[in-house]
Backbone of each chain as ProteinMPNN parsed JSONL, in Angstrom:
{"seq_chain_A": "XXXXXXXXXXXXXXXXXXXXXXXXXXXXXXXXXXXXXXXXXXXXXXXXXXXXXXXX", "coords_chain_A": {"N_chain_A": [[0.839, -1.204, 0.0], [0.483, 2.441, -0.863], [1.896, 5.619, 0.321], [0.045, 7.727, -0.66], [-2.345, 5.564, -1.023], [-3.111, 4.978, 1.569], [-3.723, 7.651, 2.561], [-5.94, 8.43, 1.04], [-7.725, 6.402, 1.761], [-7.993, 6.293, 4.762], [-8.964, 9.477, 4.372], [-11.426, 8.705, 3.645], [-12.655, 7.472, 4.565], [-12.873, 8.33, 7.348], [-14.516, 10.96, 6.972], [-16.901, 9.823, 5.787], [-18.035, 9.59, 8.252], [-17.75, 11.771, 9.261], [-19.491, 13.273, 7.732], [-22.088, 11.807, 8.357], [-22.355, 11.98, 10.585], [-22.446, 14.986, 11.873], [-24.258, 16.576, 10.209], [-27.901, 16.415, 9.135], [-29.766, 15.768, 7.58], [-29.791, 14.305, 4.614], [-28.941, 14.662, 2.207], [-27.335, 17.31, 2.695], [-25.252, 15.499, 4.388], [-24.498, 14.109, 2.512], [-22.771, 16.452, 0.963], [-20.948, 17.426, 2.896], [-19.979, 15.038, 3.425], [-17.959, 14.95, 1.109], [-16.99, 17.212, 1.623], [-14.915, 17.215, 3.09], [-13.776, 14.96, 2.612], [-12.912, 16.301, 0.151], [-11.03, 17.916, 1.497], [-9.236, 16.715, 3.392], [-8.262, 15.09, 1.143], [-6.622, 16.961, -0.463], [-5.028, 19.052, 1.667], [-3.222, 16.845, 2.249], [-1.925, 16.758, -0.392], [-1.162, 19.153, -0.742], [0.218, 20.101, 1.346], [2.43, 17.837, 1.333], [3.207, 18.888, -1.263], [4.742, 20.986, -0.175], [6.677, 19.974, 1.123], [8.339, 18.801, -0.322], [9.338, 20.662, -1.636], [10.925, 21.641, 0.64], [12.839, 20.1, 1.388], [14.343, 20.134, -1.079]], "CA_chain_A": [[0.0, 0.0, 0.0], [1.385, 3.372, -1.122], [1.082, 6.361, 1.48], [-0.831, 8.106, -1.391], [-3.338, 5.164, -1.114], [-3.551, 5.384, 2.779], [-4.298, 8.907, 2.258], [-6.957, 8.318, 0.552], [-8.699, 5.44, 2.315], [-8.487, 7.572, 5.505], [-10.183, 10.088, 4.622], [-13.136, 7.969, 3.188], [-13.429, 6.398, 6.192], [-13.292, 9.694, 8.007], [-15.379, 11.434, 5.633], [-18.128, 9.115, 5.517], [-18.063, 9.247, 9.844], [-18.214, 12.882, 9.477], [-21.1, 13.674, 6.933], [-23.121, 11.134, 9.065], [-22.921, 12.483, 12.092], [-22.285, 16.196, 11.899], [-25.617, 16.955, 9.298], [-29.158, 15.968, 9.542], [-30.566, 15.573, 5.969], [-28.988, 12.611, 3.41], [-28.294, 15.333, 0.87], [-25.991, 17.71, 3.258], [-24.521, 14.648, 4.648], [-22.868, 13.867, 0.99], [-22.221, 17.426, 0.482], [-20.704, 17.305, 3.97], [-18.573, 13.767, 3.492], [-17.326, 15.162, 0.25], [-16.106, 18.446, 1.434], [-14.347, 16.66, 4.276], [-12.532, 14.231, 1.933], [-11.375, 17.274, -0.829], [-10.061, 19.237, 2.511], [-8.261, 15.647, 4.019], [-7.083, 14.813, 0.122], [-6.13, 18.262, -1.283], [-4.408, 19.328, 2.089], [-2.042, 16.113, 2.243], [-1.188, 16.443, -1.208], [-0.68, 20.714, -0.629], [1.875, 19.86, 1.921], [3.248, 17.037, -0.013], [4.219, 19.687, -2.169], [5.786, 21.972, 0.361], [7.823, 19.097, 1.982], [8.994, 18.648, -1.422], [10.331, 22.253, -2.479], [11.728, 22.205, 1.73], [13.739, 19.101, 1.378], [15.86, 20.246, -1.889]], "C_chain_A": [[0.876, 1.256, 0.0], [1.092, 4.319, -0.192], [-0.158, 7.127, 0.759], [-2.488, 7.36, -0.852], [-4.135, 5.194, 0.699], [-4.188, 6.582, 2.989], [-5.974, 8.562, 2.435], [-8.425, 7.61, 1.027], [-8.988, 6.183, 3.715], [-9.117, 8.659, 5.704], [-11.561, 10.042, 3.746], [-13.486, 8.2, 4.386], [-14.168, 7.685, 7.8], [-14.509, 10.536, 7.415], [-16.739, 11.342, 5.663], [-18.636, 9.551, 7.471], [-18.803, 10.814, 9.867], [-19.337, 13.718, 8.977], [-22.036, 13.131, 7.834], [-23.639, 11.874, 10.116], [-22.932, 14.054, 12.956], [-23.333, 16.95, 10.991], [-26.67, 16.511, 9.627], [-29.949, 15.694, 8.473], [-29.358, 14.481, 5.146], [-28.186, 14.147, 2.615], [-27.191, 16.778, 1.468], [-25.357, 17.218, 4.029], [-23.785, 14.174, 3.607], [-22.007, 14.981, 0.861], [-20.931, 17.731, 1.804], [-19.171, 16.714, 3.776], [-17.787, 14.595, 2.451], [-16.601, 16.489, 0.311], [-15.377, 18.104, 2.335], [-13.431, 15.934, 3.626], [-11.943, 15.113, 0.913], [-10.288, 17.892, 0.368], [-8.924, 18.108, 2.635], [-7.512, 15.606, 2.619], [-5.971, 15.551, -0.081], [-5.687, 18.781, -0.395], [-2.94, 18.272, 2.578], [-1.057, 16.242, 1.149], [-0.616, 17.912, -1.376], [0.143, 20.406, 0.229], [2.63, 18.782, 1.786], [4.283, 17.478, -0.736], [5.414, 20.271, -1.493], [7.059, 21.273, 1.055], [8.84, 18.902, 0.917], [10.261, 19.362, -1.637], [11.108, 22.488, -0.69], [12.785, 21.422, 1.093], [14.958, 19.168, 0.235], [16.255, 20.889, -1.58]], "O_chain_A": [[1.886, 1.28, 0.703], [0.002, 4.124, 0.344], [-1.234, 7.216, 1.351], [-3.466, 7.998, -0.461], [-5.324, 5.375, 0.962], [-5.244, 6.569, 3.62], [-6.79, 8.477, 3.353], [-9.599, 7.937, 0.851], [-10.107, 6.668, 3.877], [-9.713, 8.98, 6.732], [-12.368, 10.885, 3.355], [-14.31, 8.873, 5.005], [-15.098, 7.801, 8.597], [-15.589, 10.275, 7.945], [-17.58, 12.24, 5.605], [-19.83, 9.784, 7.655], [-19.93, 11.085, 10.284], [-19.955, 14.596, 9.58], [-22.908, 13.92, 8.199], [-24.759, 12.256, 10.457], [-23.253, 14.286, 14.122], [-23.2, 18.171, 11.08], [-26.561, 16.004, 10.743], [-31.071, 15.289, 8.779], [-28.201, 14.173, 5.434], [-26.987, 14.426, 2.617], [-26.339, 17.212, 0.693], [-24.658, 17.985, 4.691], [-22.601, 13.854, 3.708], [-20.795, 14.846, 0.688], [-19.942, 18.349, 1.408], [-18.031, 17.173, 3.836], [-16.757, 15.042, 2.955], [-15.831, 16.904, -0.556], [-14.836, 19.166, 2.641], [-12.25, 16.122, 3.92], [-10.753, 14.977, 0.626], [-9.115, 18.225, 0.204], [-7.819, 18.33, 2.141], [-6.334, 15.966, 2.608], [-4.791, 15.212, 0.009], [-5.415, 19.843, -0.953], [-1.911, 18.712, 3.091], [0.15, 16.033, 1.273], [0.371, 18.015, -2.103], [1.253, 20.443, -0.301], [3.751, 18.92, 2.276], [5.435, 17.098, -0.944], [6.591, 20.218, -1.849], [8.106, 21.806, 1.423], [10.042, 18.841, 1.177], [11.452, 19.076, -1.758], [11.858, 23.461, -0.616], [13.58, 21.964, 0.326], [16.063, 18.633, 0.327], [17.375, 21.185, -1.998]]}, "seq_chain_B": "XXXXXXXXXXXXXXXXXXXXXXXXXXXXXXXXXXXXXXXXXXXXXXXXXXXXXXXXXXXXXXXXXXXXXXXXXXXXXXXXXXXXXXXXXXXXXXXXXXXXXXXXXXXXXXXXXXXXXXXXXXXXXXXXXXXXXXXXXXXXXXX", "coords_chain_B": {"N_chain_B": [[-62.108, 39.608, 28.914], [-61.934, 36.703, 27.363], [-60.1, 33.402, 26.023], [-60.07, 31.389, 24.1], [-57.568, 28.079, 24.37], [-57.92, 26.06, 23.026], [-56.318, 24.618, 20.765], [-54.121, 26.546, 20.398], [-50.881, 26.375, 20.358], [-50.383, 23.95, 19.303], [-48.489, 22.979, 17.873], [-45.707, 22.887, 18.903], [-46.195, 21.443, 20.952], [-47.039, 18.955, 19.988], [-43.992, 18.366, 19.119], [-42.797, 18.158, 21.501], [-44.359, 15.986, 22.356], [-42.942, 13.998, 20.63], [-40.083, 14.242, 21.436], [-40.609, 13.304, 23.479], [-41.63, 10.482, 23.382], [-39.081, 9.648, 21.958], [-37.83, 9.533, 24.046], [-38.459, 7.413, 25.18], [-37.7, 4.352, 27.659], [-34.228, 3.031, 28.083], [-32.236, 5.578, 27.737], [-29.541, 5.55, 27.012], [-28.737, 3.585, 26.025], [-28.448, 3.044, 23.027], [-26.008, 4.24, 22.933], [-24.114, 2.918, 24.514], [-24.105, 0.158, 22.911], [-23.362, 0.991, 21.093], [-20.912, 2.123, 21.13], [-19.841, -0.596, 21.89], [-20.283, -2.244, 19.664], [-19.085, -1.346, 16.339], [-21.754, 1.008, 14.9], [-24.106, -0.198, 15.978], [-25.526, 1.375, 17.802], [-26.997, 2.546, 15.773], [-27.633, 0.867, 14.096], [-30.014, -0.013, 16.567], [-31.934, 1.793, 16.261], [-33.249, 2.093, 14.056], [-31.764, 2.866, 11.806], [-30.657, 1.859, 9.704], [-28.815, 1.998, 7.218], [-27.238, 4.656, 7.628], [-25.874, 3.299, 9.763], [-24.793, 0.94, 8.482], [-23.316, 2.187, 6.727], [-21.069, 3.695, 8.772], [-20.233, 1.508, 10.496], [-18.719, 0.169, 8.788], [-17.203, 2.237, 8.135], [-15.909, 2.272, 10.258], [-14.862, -0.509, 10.915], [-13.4, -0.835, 8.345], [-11.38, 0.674, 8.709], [-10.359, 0.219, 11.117], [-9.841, -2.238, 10.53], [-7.483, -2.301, 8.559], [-5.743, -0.842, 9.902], [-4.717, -3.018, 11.686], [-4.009, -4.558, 9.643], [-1.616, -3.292, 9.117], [0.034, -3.964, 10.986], [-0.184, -2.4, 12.447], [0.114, -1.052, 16.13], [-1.41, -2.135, 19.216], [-2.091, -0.67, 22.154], [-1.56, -0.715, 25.531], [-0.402, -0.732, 27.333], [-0.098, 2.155, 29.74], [2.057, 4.03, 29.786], [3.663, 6.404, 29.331], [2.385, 10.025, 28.807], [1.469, 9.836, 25.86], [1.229, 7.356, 25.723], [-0.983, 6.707, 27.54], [-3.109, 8.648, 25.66], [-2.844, 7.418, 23.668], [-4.363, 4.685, 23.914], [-6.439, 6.044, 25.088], [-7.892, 6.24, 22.7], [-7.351, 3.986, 21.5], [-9.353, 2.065, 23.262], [-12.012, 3.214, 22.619], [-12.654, 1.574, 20.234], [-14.221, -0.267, 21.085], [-15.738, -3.385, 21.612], [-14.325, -4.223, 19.49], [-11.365, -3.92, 20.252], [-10.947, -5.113, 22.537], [-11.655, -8.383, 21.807], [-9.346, -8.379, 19.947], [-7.093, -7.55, 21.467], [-7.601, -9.794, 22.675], [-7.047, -11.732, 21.013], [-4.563, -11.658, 19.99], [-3.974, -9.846, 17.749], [-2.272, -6.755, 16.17], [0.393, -5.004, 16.389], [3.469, -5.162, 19.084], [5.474, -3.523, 19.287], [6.393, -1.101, 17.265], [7.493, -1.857, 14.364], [7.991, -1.452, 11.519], [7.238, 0.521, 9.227], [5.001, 1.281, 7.785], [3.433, 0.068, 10.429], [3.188, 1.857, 11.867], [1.844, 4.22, 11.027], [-0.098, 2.478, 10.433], [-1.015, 1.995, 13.561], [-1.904, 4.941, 14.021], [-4.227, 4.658, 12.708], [-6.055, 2.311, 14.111], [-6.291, 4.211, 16.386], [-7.766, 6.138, 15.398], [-9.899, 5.173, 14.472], [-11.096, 4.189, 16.844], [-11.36, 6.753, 17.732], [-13.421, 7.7, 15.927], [-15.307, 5.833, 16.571], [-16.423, 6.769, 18.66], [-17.221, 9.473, 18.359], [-19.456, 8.405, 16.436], [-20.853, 6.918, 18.315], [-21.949, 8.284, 20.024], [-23.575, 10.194, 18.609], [-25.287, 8.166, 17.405], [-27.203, 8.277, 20.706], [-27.65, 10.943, 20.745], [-29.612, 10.945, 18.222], [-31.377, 9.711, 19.694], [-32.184, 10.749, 21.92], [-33.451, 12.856, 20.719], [-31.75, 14.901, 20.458], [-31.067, 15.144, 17.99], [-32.456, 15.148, 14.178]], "CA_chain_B": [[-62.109, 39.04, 27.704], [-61.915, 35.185, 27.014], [-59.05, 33.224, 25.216], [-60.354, 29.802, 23.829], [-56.853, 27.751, 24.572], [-57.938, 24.761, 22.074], [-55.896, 24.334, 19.123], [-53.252, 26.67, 20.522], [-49.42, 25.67, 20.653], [-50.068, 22.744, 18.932], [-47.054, 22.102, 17.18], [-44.819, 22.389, 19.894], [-46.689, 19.856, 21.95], [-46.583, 17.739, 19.116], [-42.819, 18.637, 19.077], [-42.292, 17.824, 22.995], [-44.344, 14.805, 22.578], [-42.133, 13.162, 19.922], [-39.22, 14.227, 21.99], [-40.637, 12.663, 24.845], [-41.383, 9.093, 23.022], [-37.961, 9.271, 21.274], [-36.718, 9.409, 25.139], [-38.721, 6.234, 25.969], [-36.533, 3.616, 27.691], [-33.018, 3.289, 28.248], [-31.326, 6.397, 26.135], [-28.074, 5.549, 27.132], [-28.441, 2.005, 25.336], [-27.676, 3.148, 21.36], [-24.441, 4.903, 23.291], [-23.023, 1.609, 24.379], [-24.348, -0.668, 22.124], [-22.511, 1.868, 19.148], [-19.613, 2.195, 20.983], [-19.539, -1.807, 21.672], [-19.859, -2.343, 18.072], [-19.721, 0.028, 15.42], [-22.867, 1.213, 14.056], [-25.23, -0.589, 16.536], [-26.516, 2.186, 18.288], [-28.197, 3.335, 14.814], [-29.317, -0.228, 14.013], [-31.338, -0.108, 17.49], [-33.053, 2.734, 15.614], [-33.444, 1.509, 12.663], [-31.279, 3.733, 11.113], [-29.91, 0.948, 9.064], [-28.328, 2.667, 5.976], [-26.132, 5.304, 8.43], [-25.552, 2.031, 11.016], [-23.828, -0.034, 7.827], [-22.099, 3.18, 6.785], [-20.577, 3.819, 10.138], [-19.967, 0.056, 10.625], [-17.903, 0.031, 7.37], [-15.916, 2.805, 7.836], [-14.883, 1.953, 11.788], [-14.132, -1.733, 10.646], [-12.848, -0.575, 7.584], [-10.512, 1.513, 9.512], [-9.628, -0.644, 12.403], [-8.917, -3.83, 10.247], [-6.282, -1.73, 7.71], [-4.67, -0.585, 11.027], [-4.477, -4.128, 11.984], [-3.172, -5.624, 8.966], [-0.769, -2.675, 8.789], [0.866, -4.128, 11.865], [-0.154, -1.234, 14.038], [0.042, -1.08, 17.623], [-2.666, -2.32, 20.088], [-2.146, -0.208, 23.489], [-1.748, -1.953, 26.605], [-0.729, 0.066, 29.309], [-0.123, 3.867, 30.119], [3.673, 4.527, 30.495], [3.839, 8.447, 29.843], [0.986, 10.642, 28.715], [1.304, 9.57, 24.392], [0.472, 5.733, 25.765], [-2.259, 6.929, 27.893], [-4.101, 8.938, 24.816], [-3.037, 6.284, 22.409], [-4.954, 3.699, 25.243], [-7.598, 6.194, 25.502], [-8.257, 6.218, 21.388], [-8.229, 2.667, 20.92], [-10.479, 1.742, 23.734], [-13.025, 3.637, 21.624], [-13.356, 0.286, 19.524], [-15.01, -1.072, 22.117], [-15.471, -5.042, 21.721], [-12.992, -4.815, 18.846], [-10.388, -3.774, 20.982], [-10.994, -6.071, 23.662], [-11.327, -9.19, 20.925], [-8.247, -8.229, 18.692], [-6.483, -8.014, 22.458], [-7.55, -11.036, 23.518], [-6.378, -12.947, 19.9], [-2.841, -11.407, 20.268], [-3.542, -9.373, 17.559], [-1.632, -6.068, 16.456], [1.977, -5.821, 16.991], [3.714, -5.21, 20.612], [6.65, -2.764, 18.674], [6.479, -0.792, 16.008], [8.801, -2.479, 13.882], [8.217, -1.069, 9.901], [7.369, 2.352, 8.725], [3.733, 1.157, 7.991], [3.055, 0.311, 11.337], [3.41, 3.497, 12.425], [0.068, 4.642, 10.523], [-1.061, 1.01, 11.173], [-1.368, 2.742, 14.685], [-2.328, 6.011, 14.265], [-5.335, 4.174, 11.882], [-6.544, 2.04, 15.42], [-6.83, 5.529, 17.157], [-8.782, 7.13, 14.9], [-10.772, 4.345, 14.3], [-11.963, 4.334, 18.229], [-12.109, 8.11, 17.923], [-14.553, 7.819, 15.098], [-16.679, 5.097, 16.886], [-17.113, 7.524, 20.248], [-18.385, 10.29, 17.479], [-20.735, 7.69, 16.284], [-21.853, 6.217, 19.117], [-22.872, 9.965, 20.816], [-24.416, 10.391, 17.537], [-26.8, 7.678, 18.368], [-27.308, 9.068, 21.44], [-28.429, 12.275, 19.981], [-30.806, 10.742, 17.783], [-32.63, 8.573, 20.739], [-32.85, 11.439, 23.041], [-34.304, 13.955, 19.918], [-31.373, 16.437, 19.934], [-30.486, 15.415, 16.046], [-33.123, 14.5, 13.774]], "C_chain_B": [[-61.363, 37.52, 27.815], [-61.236, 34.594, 26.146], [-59.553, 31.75, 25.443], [-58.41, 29.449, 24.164], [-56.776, 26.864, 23.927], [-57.37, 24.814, 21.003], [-54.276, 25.284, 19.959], [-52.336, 25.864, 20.761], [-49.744, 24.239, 20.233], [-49.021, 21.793, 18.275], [-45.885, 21.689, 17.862], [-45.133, 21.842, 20.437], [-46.764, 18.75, 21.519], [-44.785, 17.533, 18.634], [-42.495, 17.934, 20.464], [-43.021, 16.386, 22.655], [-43.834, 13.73, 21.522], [-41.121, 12.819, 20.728], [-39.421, 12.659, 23.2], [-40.529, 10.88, 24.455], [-40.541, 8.67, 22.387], [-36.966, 8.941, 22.794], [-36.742, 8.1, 26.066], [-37.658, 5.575, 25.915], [-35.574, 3.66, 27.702], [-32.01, 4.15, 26.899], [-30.516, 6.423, 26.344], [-27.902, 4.052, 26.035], [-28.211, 2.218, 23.439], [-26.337, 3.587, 21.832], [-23.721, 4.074, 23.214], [-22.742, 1.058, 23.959], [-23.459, 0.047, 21.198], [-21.026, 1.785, 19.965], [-18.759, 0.247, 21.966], [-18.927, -2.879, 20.657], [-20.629, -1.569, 17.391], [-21.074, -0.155, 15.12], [-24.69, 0.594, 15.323], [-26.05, 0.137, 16.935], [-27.801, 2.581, 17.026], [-29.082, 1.651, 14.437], [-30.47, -0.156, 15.213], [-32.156, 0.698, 16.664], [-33.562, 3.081, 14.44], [-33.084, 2.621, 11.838], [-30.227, 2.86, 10.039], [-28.829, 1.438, 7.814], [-26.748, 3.218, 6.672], [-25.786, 4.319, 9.409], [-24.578, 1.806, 9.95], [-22.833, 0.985, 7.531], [-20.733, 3.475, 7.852], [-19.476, 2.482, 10.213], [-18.862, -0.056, 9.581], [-16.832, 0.665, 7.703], [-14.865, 2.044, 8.954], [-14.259, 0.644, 11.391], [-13.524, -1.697, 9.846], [-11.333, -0.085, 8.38], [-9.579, 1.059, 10.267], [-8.713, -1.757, 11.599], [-7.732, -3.048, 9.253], [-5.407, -1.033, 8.813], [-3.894, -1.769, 11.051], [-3.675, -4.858, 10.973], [-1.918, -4.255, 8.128], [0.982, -2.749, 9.852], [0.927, -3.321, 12.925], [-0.308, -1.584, 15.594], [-1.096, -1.004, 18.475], [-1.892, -1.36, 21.245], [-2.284, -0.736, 24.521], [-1.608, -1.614, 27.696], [-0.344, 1.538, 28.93], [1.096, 3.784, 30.725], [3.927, 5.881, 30.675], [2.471, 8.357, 28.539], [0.464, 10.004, 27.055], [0.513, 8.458, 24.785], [-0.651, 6.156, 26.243], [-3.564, 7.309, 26.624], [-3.963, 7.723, 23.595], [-4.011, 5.067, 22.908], [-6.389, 3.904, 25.166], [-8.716, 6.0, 24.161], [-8.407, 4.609, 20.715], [-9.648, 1.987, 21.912], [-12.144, 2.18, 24.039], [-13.556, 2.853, 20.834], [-14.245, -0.655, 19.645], [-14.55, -2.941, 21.825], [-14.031, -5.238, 20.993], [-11.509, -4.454, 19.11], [-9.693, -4.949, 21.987], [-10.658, -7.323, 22.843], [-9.705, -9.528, 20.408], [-6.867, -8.366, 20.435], [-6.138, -9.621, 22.822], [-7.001, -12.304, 22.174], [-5.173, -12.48, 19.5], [-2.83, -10.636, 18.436], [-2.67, -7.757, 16.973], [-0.132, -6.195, 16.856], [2.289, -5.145, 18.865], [4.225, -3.66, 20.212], [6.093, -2.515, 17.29], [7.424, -1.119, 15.196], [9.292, -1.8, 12.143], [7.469, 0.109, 9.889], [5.687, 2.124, 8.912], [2.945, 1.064, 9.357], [2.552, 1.674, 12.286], [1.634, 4.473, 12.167], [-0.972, 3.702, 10.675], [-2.196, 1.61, 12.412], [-2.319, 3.64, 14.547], [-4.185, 5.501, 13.42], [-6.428, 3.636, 13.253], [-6.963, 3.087, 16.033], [-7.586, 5.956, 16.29], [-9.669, 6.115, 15.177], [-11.707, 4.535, 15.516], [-12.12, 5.681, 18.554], [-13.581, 8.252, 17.151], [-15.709, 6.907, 15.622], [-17.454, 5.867, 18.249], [-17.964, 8.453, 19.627], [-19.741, 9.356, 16.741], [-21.627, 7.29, 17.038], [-22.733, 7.367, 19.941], [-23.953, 10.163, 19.706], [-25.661, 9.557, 17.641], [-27.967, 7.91, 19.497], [-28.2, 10.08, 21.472], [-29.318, 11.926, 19.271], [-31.828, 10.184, 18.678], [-32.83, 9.652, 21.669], [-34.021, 13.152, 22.299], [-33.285, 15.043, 19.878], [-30.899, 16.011, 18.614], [-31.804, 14.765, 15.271], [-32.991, 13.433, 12.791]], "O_chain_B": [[-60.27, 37.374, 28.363], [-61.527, 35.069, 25.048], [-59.518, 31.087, 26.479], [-57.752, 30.488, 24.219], [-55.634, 26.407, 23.881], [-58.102, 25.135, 20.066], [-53.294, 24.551, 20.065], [-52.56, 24.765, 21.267], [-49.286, 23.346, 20.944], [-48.804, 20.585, 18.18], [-45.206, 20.678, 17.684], [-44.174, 21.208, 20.877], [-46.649, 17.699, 22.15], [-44.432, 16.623, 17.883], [-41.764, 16.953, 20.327], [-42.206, 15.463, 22.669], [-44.328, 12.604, 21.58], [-40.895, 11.636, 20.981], [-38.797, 11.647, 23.52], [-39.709, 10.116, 24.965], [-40.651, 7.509, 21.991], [-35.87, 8.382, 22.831], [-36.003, 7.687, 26.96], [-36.795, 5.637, 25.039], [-35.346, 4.733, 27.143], [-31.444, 3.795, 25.864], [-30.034, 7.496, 25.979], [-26.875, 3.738, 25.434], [-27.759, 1.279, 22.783], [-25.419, 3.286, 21.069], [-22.821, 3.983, 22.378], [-21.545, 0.772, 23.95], [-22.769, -0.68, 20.485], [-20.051, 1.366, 19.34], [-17.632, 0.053, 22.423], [-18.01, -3.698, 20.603], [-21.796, -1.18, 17.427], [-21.583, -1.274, 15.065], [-25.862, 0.971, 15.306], [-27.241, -0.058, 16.69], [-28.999, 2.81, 17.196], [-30.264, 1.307, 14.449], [-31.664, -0.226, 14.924], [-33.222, 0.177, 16.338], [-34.132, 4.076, 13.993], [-33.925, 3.277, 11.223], [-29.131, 3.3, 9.69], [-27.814, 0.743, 7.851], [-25.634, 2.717, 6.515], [-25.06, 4.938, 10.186], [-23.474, 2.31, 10.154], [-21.671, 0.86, 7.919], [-19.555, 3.414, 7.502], [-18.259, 2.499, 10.031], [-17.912, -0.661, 10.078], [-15.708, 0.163, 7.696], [-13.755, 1.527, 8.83], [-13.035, 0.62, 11.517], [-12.612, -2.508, 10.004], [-10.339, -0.809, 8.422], [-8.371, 1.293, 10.245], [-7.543, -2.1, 11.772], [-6.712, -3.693, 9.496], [-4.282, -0.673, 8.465], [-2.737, -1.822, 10.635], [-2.795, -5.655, 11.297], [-1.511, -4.283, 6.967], [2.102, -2.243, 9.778], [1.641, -3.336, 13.928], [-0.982, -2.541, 15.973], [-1.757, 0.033, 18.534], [-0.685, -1.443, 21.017], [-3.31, -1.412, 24.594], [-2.208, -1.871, 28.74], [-0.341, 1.917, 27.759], [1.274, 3.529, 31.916], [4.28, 6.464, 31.7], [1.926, 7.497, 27.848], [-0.723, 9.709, 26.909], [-0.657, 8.362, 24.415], [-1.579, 6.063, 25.439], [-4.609, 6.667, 26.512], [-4.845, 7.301, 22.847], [-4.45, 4.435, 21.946], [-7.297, 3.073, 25.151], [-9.911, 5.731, 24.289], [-9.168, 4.168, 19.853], [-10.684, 1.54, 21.419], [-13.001, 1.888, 24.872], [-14.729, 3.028, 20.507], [-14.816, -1.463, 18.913], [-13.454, -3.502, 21.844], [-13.047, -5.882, 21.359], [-10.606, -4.666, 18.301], [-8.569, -5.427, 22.142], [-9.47, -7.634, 22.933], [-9.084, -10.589, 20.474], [-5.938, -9.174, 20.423], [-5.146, -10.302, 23.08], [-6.666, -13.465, 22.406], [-4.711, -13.021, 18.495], [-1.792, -10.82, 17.8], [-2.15, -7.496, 18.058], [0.422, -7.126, 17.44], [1.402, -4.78, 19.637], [3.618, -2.682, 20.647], [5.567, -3.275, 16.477], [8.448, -0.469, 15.403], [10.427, -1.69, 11.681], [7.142, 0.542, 10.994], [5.08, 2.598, 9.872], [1.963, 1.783, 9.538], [1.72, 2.079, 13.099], [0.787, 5.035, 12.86], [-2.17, 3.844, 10.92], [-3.423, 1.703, 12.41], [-3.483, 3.377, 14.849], [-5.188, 6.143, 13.729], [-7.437, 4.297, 13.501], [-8.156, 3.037, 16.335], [-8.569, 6.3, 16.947], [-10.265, 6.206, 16.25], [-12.861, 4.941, 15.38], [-12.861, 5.989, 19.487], [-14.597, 8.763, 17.623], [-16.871, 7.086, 15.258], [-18.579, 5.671, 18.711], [-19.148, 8.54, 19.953], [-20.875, 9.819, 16.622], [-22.833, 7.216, 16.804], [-23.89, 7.282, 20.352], [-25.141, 10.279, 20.005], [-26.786, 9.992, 17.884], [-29.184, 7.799, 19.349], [-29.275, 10.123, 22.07], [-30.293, 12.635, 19.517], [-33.026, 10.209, 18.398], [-33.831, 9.471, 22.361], [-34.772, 13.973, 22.826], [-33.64, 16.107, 19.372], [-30.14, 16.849, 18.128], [-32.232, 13.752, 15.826], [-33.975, 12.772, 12.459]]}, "name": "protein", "num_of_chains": 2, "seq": "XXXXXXXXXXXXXXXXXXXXXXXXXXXXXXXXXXXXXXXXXXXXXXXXXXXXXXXXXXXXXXXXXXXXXXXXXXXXXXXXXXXXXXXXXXXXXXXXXXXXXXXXXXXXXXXXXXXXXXXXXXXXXXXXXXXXXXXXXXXXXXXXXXXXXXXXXXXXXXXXXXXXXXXXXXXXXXXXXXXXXXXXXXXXXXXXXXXXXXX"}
């Protein structure tokens, strides 16, 4: 398993936990999970970057 | 002057008396039951859909800890073991279980482990937010 893919499965799993139980309607419980997994994706892979451009 | 009282406030009394028959019976029992095993609290309430969801992720969660080699918690040496202690025994049964069949590793031994771990803690963080969440639906504060 790549860390990429850990990433990823983490914040399903999170994601899904947090739409559920932080909304009250089905349809801002997706909108919910899914803004919860771009923030978890799209902030691992934004400091991803920056670890990148430190480290050379 | 004379104020018929019939029909008034009817919605909120039909509001309090939902509350009240959502409070019948033991409303601590989706708490435990969810944070026994995932998701249960919502099956008691036939919330089946968000129960398997739940259920999925936490086992999802827990068992990719587990077969990442992560670290079960066992005692409280300085304060990290304690919260790492206090985050898995959030799994409830499947803490206790996976204890009692030796497994998890002792030592972190490979890189994966390491998130193995930190995967177990969440996991029993995410089943305490679920299982309150039950909670909240059986006593009427979430609808």
């Amino acid at each position: 398993m790549t860390h990429f893919t850990a990433v990823v499965l983490f914040a399903l799993f999170a994601s899904v936990v947090f739409g559920i139980t932080q909304r009250e309607t089905p349809r801002r419980m997706v909108h919910y999970g899914v803004y919860c997994f771009v923030l978890f994706t799209g902030s691992a892979i934004a400091l991803s970057w920056v670890m990148f451009f430190i480290a050379r | 002057m004379r104020y018929s009282q019939e029909g008034m406030a009817t919605a909120p009394n039909k509001i309090a008396a939902g509350q009240k028959a959502s409070q019948q019976g033991f409303v601590y029992l989706p708490l435990i039951a969810g944070w026994l095993v995932p998701g249960a609290g919502h099956f008691l309430l036939g919330k089946w859909g968000r129960g398997a969801l739940l259920s999925a992720s936490v086992l999802g969660m827990f068992a990719m800890g587990i077969a990442m080699q992560g670290k079960l918690y066992s005692g409280a040496h300085d304060i990290l073991d304690i919260l790492g202690l206090a985050g898995d025994l959030g799994n409830g049964l499947l803490y206790i279980v996976s204890r009692a069949l030796g497994l998890g590793a002792d030592q972190v031994q490979v890189t994966t482990a390491d998130y193995g771990t930190r995967f177990i803690v969440v996991a029993g963080l995410l089943n305490v937010i679920s299982a309150v969440d039950a909670h909240n639906l059986k006593t009427g504060r979430k609808a």
